[in-house]
Residue, then its C-alpha position, 0 to 999 in steps of 0.5 A: x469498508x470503502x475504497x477508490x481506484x487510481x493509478x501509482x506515480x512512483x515514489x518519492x520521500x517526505x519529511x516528519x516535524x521531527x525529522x524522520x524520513x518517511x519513504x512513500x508511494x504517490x498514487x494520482x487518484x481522479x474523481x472515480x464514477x460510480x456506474x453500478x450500485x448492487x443491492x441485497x434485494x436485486x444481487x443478494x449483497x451490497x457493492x458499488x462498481x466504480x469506473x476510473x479514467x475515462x477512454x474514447x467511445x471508438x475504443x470502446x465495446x457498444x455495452x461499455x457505452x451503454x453502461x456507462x450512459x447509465x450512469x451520465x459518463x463516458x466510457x472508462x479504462x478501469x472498473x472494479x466492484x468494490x464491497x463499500x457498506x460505509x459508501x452505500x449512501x452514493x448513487x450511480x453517477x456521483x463522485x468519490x474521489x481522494x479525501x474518502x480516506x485521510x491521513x493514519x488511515x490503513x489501507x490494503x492496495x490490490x494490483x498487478x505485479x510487475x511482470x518478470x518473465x520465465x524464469x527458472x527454478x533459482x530464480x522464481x523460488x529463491x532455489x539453491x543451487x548445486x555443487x559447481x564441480x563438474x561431475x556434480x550433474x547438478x547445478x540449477x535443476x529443479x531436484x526431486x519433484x516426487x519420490x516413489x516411497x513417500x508420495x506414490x510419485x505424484x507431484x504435489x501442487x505449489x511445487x517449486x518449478x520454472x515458469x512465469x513470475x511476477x505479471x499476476x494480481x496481488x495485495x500488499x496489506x497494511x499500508x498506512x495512508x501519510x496524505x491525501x490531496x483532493x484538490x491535486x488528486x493524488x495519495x500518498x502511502x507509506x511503503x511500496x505497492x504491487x506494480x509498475x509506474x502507470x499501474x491501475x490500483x485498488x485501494x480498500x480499507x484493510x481487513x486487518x483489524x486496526x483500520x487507522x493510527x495517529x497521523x504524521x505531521x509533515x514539513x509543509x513547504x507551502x506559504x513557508x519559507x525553507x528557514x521556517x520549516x528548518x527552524x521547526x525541526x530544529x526546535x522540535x529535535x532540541x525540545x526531545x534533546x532537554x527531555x532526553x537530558x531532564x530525564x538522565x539528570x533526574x536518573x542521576x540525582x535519584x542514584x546519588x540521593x540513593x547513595x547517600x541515604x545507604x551512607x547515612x543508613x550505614 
């Protein structure tokens, strides 16, 4: 496993040679620090601490300081242990920055939900309401919490009841990486992640158990004309049109050749 902190952009769309459109998340990920190196033989398993973004000594505790000396830098804004057994050969104090993932690469991305506030019953639980009529007495209530017959009256956990939603950590799992620029900084990844614009990120290897898939090639606008790219796709759309037609004229030519012999059988 291996992973990098960094923070998400927003998102924005990018385009296939084949035409598809592909909906993606930019992620800016800044050269990460290693500050902490955890080994069996001190900690009893194997972890790297990485530091993302660095903040003002003034903002920062006298251990922070202290901490991040250890390792030659300043003070950082995100920190998170990461169980990385395939970065193990780093040490404290080097780099790991975006190109240790590439391009078909899943991933699973850690943050904090956008936070929602309190909220009732309807809402947070996708709750149906009652009837609209006036002697009905039910319209958004919570309903029957515990009955005396089947449970003791006791309210079981994970019960659906008002209170805050959203604002907590989460995981969205497989997401696959479409492109990594090391030299800007920055990932792209296919789909949405938990958070708003300028939310911190953990990004991770999935445990899921296909860890990558073939990449996508993209439309590259740089060093190209527009026309260029253009022409590509439309060669690439044209070659899957004479496939298309090579295969139903084939289907055809076997149905007739088929029709034919039942004649001549006959």
């Amino acid at each position: 496993m291996k992973g990098i902190l960094g923070r998400k952009l927003g998102m924005t769309q990018v385009f296939t040679i084949d035409g598809a459109l592909i909906p993606v998340t930019v992620i800016e990920v800044q050269p990460n620090i290693v500050l902490q190196k955890k080994t069996k033989e001190t900690d009893g398993y194997e972890a790297l601490q990485l530091g993302y973004e660095d903040v003002k000594e003034s903002r920062a505790t006298k251990a922070e300081i202290g901490h991040a000396k250890k390792a030659n830098t300043a003070p950082k804004k995100f920190i998170r242990e990461i169980k990385a057994d395939e970065m193990m050969d780093l040490e404290v104090g080097a780099e790991v920055k975006a190109d240790i993932f590439a391009a078909g690469d899943i991933v699973d991305i850690t943050g904090t939900s956008k936070g929602k506030g309190y909220n009732g019953v309807i809402v947070r639980n996708n709750g149906t309401i009652g009837p609209k009529s006036h002697g009905s007495g039910h319209h958004r209530h919570v309903g029957s919490l515990a009955t005396n017959g089947r449970n003791n009256g006791v309210v079981n956990k994970n019960a659906p009841m008002p209170g805050q939603e959203g604002g907590f950590t989460t995981t969205n799992q497989n997401l696959t990486v479409v492109k990594v620029d090391a030299e800007e900084g920055y990932i792209l990844v296919k789909g949405n992640v938990p958070g708003p614009r300028k939310g911190l990120l953990t990004i991770k290897t999935t445990v899921k158990p296909i860890k990558s898939v073939t990449a996508e090639e993209l439309i590259s606008y740089k060093g190209a004309s527009v026309e260029e790219e253009l022409n590509k796709v439309s060669e690439a759309i044209n070659e899957e049109l004479a496939a298309e037609a090579a295969e139903k004229a084939a289907a055809e030519a076997a149905k007739k050749k088929a029709a034919s012999d039942a004649r001549k059988g006959k």
